[in-house]
VOFI-788572 format. One line per field, with one value per residue (C-alpha): x, y, z; residue in three letters. Coordinates in steps of 0.02 Angstrom, whole numbers, always signed. Layout:
<rs>
x <- [X,...]
y <- [Y,...]
z <- [Z,...]
code <- [ALA,...]
</rs>
This chain:
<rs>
x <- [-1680,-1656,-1649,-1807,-1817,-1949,-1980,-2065,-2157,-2227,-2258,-2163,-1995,-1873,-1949,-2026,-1819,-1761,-1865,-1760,-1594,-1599,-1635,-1493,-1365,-1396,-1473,-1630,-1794,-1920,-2087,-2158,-2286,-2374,-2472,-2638,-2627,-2735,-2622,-2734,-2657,-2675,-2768,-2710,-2737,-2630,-2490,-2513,-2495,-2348,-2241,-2275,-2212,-2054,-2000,-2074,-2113,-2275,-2354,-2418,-2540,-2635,-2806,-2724,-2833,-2938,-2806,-2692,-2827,-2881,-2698,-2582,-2681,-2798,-2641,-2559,-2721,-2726,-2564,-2603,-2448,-2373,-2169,-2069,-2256,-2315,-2309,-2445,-2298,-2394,-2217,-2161,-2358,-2349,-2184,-2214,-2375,-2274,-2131,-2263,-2327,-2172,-2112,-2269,-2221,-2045,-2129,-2255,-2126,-1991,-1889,-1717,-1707,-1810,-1763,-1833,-1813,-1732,-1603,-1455,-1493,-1676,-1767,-1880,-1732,-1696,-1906,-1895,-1737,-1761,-1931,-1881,-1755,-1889,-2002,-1895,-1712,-1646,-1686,-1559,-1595,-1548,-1564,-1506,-1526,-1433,-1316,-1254,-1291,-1438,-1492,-1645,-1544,-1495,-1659,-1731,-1604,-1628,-1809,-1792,-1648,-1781,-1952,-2011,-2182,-2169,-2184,-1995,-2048,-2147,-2042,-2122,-2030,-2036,-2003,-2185,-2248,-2437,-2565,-2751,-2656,-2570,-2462,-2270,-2186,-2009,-1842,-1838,-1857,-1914,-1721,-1700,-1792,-1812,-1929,-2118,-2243,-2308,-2500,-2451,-2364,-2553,-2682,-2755,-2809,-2866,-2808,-2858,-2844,-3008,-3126,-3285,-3402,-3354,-3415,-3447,-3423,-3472,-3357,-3422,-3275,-3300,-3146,-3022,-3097,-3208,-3362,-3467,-3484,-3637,-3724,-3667,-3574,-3425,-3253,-3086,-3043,-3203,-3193,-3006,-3051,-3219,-3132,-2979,-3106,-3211,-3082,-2943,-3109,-3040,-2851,-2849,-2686,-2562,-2355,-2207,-2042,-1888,-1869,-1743,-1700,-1635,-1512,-1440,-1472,-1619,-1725,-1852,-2022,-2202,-2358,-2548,-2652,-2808,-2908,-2782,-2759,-2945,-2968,-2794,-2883,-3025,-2970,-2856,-2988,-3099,-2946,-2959,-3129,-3127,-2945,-2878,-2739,-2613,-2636,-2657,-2487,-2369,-2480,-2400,-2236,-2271,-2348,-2205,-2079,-2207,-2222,-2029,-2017,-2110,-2035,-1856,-1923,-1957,-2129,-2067,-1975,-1997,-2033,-2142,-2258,-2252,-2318,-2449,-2509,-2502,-2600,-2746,-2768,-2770,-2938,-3045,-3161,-3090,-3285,-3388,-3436,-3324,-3393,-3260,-3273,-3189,-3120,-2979,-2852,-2905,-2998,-3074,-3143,-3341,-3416,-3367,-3473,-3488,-3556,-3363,-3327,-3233,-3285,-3401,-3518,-3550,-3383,-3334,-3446,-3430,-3620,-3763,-3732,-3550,-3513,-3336,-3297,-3171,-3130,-3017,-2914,-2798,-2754,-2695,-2599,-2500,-2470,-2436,-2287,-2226,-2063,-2040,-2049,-1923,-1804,-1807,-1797,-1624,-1551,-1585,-1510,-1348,-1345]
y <- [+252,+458,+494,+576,+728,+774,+966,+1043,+1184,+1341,+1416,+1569,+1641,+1517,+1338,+1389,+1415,+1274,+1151,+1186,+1230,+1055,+951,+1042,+1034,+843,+769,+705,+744,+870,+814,+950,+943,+1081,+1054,+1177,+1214,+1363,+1476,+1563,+1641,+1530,+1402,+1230,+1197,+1367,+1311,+1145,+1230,+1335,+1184,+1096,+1251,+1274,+1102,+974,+821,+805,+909,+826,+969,+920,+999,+952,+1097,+967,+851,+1006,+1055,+882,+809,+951,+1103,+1007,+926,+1093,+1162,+1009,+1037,+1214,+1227,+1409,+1413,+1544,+1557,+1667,+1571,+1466,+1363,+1426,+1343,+1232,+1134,+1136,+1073,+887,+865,+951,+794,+676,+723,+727,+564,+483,+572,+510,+321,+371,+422,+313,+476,+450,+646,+763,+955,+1118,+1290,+1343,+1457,+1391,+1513,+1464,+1315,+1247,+1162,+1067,+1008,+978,+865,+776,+735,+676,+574,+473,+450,+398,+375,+328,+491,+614,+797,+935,+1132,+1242,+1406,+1352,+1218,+1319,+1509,+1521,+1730,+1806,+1909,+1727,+1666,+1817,+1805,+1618,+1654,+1794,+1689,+1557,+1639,+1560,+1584,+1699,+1870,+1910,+2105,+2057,+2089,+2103,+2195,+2026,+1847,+1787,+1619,+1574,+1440,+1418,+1438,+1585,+1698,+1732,+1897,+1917,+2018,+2174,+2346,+2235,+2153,+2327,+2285,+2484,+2457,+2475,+2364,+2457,+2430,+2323,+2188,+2140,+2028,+1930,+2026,+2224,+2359,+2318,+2511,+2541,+2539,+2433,+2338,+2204,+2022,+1860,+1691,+1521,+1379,+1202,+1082,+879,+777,+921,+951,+1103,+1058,+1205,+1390,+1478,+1322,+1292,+1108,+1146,+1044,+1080,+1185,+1268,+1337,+1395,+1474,+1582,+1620,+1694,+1804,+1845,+1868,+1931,+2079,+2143,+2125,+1959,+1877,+2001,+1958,+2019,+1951,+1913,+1724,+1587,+1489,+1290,+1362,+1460,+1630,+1748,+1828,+1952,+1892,+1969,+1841,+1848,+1713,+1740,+1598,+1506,+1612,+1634,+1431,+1396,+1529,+1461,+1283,+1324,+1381,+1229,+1136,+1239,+1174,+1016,+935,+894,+1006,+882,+807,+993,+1057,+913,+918,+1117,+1036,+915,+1050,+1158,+1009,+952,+1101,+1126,+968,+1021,+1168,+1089,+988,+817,+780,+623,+577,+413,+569,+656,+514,+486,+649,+642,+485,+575,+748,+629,+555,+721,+771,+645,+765,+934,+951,+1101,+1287,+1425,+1616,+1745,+1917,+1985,+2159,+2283,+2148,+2013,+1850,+1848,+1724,+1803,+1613,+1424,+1266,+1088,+920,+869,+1036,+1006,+1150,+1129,+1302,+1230,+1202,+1370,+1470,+1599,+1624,+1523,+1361,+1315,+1143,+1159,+1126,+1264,+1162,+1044,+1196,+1218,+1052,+1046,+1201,+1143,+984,+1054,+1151,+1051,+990,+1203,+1210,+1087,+1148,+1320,+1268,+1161,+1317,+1451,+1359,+1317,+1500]
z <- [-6907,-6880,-6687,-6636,-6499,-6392,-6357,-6244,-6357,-6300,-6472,-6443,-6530,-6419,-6428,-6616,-6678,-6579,-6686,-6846,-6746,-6657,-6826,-6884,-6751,-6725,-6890,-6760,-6790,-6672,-6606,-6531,-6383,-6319,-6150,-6102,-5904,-5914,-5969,-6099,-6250,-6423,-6475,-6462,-6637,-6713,-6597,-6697,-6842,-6808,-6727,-6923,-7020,-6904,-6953,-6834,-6885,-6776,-6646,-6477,-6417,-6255,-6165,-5955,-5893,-5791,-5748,-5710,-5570,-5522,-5492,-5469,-5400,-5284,-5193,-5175,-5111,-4980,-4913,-4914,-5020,-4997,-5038,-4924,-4823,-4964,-5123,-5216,-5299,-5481,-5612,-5498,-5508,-5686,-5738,-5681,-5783,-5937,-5893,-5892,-6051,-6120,-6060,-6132,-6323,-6312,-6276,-6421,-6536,-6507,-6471,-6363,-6318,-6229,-6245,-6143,-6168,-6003,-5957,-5820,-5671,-5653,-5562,-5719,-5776,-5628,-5636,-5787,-5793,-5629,-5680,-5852,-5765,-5634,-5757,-5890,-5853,-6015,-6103,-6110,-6089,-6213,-6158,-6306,-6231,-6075,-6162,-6307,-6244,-6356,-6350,-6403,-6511,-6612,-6588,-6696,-6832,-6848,-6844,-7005,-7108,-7108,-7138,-6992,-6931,-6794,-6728,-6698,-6657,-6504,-6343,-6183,-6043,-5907,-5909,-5901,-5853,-5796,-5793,-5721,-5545,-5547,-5653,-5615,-5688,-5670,-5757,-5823,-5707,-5581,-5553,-5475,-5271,-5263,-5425,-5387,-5494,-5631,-5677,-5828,-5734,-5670,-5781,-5671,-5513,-5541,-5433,-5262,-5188,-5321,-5245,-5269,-5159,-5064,-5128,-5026,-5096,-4996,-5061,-5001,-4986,-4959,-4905,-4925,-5123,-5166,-5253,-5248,-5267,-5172,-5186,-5370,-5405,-5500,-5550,-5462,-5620,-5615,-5449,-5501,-5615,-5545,-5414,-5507,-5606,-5429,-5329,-5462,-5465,-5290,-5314,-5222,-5255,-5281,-5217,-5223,-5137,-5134,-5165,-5118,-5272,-5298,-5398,-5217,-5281,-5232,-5350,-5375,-5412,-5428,-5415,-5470,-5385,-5349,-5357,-5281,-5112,-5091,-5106,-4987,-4875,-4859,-4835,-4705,-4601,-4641,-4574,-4404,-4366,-4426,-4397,-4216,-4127,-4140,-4327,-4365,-4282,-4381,-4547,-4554,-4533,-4660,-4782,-4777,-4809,-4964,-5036,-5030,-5114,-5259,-5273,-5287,-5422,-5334,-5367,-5436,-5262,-5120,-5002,-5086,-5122,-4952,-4875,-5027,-4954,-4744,-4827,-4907,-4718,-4657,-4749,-4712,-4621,-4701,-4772,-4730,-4798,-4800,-4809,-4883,-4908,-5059,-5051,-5072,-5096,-4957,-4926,-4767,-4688,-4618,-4574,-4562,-4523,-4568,-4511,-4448,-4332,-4170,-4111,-3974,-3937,-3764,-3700,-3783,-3728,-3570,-3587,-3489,-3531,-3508,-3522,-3478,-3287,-3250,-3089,-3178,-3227,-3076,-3065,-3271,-3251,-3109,-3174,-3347,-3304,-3170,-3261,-3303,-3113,-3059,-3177,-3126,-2948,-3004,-3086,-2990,-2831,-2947,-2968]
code <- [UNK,UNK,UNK,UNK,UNK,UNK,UNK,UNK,UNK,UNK,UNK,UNK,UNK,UNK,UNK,UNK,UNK,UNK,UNK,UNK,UNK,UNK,UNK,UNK,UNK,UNK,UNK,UNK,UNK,UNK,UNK,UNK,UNK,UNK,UNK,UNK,UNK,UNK,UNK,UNK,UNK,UNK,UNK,UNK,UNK,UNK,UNK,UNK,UNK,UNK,UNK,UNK,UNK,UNK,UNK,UNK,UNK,UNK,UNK,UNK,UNK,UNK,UNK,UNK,UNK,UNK,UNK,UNK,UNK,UNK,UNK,UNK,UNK,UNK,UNK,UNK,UNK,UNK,UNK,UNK,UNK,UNK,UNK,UNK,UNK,UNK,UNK,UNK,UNK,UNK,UNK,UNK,UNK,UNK,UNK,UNK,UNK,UNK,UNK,UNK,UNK,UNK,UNK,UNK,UNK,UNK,UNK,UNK,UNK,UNK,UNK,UNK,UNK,UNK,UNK,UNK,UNK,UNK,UNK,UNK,UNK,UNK,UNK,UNK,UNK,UNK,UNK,UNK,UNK,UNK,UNK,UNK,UNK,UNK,UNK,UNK,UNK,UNK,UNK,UNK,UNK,UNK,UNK,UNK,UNK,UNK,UNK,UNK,UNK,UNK,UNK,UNK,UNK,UNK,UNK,UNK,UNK,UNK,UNK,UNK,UNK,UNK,UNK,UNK,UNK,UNK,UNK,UNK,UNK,UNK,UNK,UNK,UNK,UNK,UNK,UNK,UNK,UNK,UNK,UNK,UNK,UNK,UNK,UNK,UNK,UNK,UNK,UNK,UNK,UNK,UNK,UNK,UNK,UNK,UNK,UNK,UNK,UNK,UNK,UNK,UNK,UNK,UNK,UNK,UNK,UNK,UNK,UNK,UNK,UNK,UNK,UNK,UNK,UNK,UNK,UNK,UNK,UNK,UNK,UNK,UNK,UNK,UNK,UNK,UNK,UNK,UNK,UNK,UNK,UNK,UNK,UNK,UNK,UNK,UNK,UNK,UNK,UNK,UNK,UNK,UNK,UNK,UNK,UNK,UNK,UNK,UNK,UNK,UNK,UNK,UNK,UNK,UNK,UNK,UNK,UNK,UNK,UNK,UNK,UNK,UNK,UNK,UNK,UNK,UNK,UNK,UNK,UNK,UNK,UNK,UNK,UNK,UNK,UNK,UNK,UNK,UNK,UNK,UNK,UNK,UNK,UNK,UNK,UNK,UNK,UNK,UNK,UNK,UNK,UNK,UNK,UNK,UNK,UNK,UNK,UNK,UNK,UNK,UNK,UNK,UNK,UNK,UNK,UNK,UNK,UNK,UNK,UNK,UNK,UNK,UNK,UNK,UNK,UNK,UNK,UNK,UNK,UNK,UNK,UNK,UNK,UNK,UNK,UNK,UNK,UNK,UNK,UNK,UNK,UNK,UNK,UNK,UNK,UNK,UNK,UNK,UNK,UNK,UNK,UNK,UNK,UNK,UNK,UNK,UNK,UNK,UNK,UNK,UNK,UNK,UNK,UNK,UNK,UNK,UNK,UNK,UNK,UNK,UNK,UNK,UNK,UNK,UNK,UNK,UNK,UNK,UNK,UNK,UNK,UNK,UNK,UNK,UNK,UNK,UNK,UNK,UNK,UNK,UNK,UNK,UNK,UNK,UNK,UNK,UNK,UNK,UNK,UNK,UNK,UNK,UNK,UNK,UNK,UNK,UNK,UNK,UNK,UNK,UNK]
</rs>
């Protein structure tokens, strides 16, 4: 029986020549499987199409926009899931649900390889391999542009000496990768820091120094998930994706930094999320009212160390799982409406309230009314930084 490979297929110039150039270089042959995260572009069915006339043997092509949102985006928006502080984790949330799609094609196809299209300095390959690896261990992993110093240059010849069906002309200036999340832009003039963004590294967000009015959005989340817009129920994807076109209006969205990769070099790397900042945004405040001091101070701790986790490619890991299981505690009561105001590149936060606030107008207040007995004040400071007190009095009479 002829071996059978799995490929991850984009439907671009790289994974379109590495159908025929992987049939040839190891007799097996390609099953191609293209996955929809939101990314836009093509339709499913002409990358179909295209995968069949390079050579492959069948083409997996797969709508995840919903499960993308539901299982990948919604737990990053939970742990308020932003890498170096800043960002939204927008490859590193799609990768996994790529490796699950392709582990269930190898099972399919009774394929014994899986093979990406990544190069050997960035972190895909690392999600993409470890993931393949915990959800199926006995595939092995083939990389032809990393493994056997695949160029573009090779790519296009292959592509012409073979009539294959695709634009070999079309060169953008960046690395580009983007789904219903975000949009990542990297290479290029922007390797040099000193390089400003020019306008046409931006699709998703507009410029946010032009100027337009201001526009307010109320998202209504229940147990941690958004479920409506101004009063209108919408899905997890739904609300991704208004909100990337509402708030992607005012500039909303827009990074740029310096970033620490797995691979232990930095890179340069400029972000469009907009729907995705104004939800984190948003629930992050929710959070404020509704969780308690303490749960709230070690569920940061426990974001940061989840989101790093993803990020380094273990969404597949014991630990992982784990903190999944800690963040779903955590928004029990994280339900409530959020008011944002959209404009000249922020989400603010104008308004919050909800059924499960800890926050207690009485005992706040400074107005008539105060509930809160200031007398039991002096006693809780003094007691409070008692051990402070001692210790000071022990070293400054060592001194």
């Amino acid at each position: 029986m002829t071996e059978r490979v799995v490929l991850a297929y984009s439907g671009g110039l790289d994974t379109s020549v590495a159908i025929g150039w992987i049939g040839e270089e190891t007799g097996a042959e390609v099953v191609a499987v293209a996955v929809d995260v939101g990314q836009g572009g093509e339709d499913l069915e002409e990358i179909r199409k295209r995968a069949l006339a390079c050579g492959a043997v069948e083409a997996v092509v797969a709508d995840a926009r919903d499960e993308f949102a539901d299982q990948y985006c919604l737990p990053a928006l939970q742990a308020n899931a932003l890498y170096m502080d800043r960002y939204p984790l927008v490859s590193a949330l799609s990768r996994p649900l790529i490796v699950k799609h392709l582990a269930a094609a190898a099972k399919d196809h009774n394929a014994t390889i899986v093979a990406h299209g990544c190069t050997g300095k960035g972190n895909d390959q690392v999600r993409f391999e470890v993931g393949i690896g915990a959800l199926a261990p006995d595939l092995k992993v083939i990389a032809p542009v990393r493994d056997f110093a695949w160029t573009r240059e090779k790519a296009i010849s292959y592509a012409e000496d073979r009539n294959l069906p695709i634009d070999v002309t079309k060169k953008s200036p960046f690395s580009i990768d983007q789904n219903v999340w975000g949009r990542a832009v990297e290479t290029g003039f922007l390797e040099d820091l000193w390089n400003a963004p020019t306008k046409d590294v931006y699709t998703y967000t507009q410029d946010p120094q032009q100027f337009q009015p201001a526009d307010e959005v109320t998202i209504t989340f229940e147990a941690g998930v958004p479920v409506a817009l101004d009063g209108e129920r919408v899905t997890v994807l739904q609300a991704i994706q208004r909100l990337n076109e509402l708030a992607g209006k005012h500039g909303v969205g827009r990074l740029d930094m310096v970033e620490d990769r797995l691979v232990g070099i930095k890179s340069r790397e400029v972000y469009e999320a907009p729907g995705a900042i104004a939800l984190i945004t948003a629930h992050q405040e929710l959070e404020n009212v509704t969780v308690e001091r303490d749960l709230a101070r070690f569920k940061r701790t426990v974001g940061q160390r989840w989101t790093e986790l993803v990020y380094d490619g273990l969404w597949f890991s014991p630990l992982k799982y784990a903190l999944d299981a800690f963040v779903a505690e955590t928004q029990k009561h994280v339900s409530g409406e959020i008011r944002l105001e959209l404009a000249a590149g922020k989400a603010t936060v104008t308004g919050r309230r909800s059924g499960s606030s800890l926050y207690d107008f009485n005992l706040a207040t400074y107005d008539e009314g105060d509930a809160f007995d200031q007398t039991l004040a002096k006693g809780f400071v003094q007691l409070w930084g008692l051990p402070s007190k001692i210790a000071a009095k022990r070293d400054l009479g060592a001194r």
